[in-house]
N, C-alpha and C positions, 0 to 999 in steps of 0.2 A: 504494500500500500504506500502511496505517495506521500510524502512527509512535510507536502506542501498544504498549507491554509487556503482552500482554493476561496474562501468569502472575505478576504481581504482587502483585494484588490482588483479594479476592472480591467478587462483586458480586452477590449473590442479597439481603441486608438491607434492605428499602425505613425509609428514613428518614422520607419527607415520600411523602404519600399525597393526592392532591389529586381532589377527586371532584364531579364534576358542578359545576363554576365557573361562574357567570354575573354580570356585572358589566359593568353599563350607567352610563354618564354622561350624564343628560337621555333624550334621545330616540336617543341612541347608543349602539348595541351592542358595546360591547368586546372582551367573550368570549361562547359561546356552548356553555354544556353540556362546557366542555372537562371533561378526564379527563387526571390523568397520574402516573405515580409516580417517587422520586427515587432512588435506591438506592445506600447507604452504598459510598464508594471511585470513581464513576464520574464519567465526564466527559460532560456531556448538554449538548448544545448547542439550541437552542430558534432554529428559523430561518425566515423568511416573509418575503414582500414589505412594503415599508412599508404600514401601518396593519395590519397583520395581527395584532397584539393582543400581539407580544413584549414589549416592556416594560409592559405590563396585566399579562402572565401574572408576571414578574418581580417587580414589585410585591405583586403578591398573593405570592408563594411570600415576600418580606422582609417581609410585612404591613404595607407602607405602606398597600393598598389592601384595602377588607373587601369582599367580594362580596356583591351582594344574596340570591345563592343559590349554595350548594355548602357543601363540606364542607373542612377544612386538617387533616392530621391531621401532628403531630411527634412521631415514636418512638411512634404505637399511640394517643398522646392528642389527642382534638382541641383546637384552637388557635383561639379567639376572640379579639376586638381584641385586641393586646395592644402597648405602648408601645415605640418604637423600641429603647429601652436594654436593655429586657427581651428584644427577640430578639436584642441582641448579644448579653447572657448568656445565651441559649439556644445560643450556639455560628455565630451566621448573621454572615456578615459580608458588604459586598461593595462593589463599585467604580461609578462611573457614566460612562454614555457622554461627560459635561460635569464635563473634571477640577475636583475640590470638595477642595482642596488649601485649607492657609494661606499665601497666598505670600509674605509676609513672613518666615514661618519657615524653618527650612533643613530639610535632607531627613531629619536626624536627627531633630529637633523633631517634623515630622508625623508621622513609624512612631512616637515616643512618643506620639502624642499616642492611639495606636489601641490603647495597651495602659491606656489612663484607666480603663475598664471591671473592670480585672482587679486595680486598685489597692485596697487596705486598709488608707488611713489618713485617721487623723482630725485637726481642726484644730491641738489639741497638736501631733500627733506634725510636722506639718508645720512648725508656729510653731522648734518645738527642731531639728529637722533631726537625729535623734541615735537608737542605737538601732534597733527594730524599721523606723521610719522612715526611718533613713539604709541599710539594709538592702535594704529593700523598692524605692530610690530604684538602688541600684547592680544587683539582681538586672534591672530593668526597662531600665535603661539597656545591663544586658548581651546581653539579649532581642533590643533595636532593633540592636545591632551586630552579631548573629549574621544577621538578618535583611540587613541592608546588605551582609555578606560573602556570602550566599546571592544575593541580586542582584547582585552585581559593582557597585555603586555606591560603594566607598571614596571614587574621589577627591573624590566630590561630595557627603561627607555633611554639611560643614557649608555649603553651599551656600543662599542664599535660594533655595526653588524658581519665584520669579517671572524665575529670572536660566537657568534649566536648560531645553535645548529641549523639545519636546513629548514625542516619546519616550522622558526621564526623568523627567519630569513622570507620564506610565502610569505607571515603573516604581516611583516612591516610592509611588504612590498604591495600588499593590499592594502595595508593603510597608507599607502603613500597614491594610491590610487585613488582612494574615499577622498582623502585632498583635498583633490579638486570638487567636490559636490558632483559626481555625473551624476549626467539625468541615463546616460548609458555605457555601461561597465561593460569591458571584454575580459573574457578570463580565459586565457590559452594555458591548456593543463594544468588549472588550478590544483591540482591534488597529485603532480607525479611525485615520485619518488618519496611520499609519504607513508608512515608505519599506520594502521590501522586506527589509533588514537587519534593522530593528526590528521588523519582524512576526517573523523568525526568532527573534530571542532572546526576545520575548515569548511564541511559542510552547513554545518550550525552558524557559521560565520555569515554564509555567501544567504544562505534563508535569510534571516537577520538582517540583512542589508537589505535586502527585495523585502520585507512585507514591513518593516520599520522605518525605509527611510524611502518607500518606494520606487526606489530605481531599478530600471531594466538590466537585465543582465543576459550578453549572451555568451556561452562557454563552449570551450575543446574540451576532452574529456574523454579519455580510453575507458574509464571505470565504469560497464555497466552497470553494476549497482549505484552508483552514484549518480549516475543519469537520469536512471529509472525512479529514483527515491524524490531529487528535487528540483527538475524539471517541471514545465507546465506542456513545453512542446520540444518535440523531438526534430533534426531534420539531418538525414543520410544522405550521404555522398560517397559516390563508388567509378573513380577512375573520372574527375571532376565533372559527372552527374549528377543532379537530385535524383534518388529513387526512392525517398520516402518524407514526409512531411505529415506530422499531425500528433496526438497526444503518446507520452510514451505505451501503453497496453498497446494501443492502436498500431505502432511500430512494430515493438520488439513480435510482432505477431503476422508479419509480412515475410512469405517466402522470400521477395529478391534480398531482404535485409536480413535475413536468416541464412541465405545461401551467399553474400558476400561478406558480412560483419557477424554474427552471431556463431555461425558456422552450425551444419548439421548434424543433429540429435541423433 
């Protein structure tokens, strides 16, 4: 049974609208005529066998990558290149499967460093430390610590994170992602290489975020169990095809998703 609150939250709003994708590298076919919609509040896990186009499809939704053909629509409007900074201030925030942390810096340092985006000052104000500036430096600072209490990482916030196992290492780098306030979270492998423990609380984390602070979240994720548990919608990719899209039961109960990702019983 699904471990999601399904009266929480509405979820008929599509936010990201993504239409006929194709995106090739050389003589390599990434994606293929994919199709998919994102819809404001929900939890969309995007799952395949390796090379199956997940992190292509990922990319394209944070516009790292521009497709040679399709369409990106955000809120009704379509979305052309547009610069990394510019989709954090469009609300897009997200994590990567190869944590991209400072490891010199400590855990409080990096969740600041993810609200830089949302800062409004200028070299005065910074030079003086005083003011609108010293203002803006405490409101920001109070931000990161609300965030560090929502993860349970006090004792380790001033911690260098080169010194913190793996499984805190996820967990700042989610919080440095919360940061920013997205209104739309990506999580590429939120839970690899986690012990059984840490996948619980990183699950319990990423719910948590989706029904308390209602942001959409869409995720990579090898863990069938974990798919299946907090998910609202599923969508399969096999050889950058869609060939499944819809609630997970719904899925995991399709012959082609069973004969390419689930494998037969």
């Amino acid at each position: 049974m699904s471990l999601k609150n399904q009266n929480l939250i509405s979820k008929s709003e599509v936010i990201m609208n993504i239409k006929n994708i194709n995106l090739s590298f050389g003589g390599l076919k990434a994606l293929s005529g994919v199709s998919l919609q994102i819809k404001k509040g929900e939890i969309l896990a995007i799952i395949g066998p390796n090379g199956a186009g997940k992190s292509s499809m990922l990319n394209v939704i944070s516009g790292i990558y521009v497709p040679q053909e399709g369409v990106v629509e955000w809120k009704g409007k379509r979305r052309n290149k547009i610069a990394p900074h510019d989709i954090a201030r469009m609300g897009i925030a997200r994590t990567f499967q190869n944590i991209a942390l400072f490891k010199g810096m400590s855990a409080l340092e990096n969740i600041l460093t993810g609200r830089n985006i949302l800062m409004k000052r200028n070299l005065f104000m910074e030079m003086l430390y005083m003011g609108l500036g010293r203002r803006q430096e405490e409101e920001h600072r109070k931000k990161a610590e609300e965030i560090i209490d929502f993860l349970e990482i006090q004792s380790i916030r001033k911690t260098p994170v080169a010194r913190l196992p793996y499984g805190m290492q996820k967990r700042v780098e989610l919080g440095r992602a919360l940061a920013l306030e997205p209104e739309l979270l990506l999580l590429d492998e939120p839970m690899a290489g986690m012990n059984v423990e840490e996948k619980e609380d990183m699950c319990r984390f990423v719910l948590d975020v989706n029904e308390q602070f209602g942001t959409t979240i869409v995720l990579i994720e090898h863990d069938m169990g974990v798919v299946m548990d907090i998910s609202d919608r599923v969508v399969v990719l096999d050889y950058g095809i869609k060939i499944a899209d819809g609630t997970p039961d719904k899925v995991r109960s399709e012959k082609k998703v069973i004969d390419a990702y689930l494998g037969v019983g």
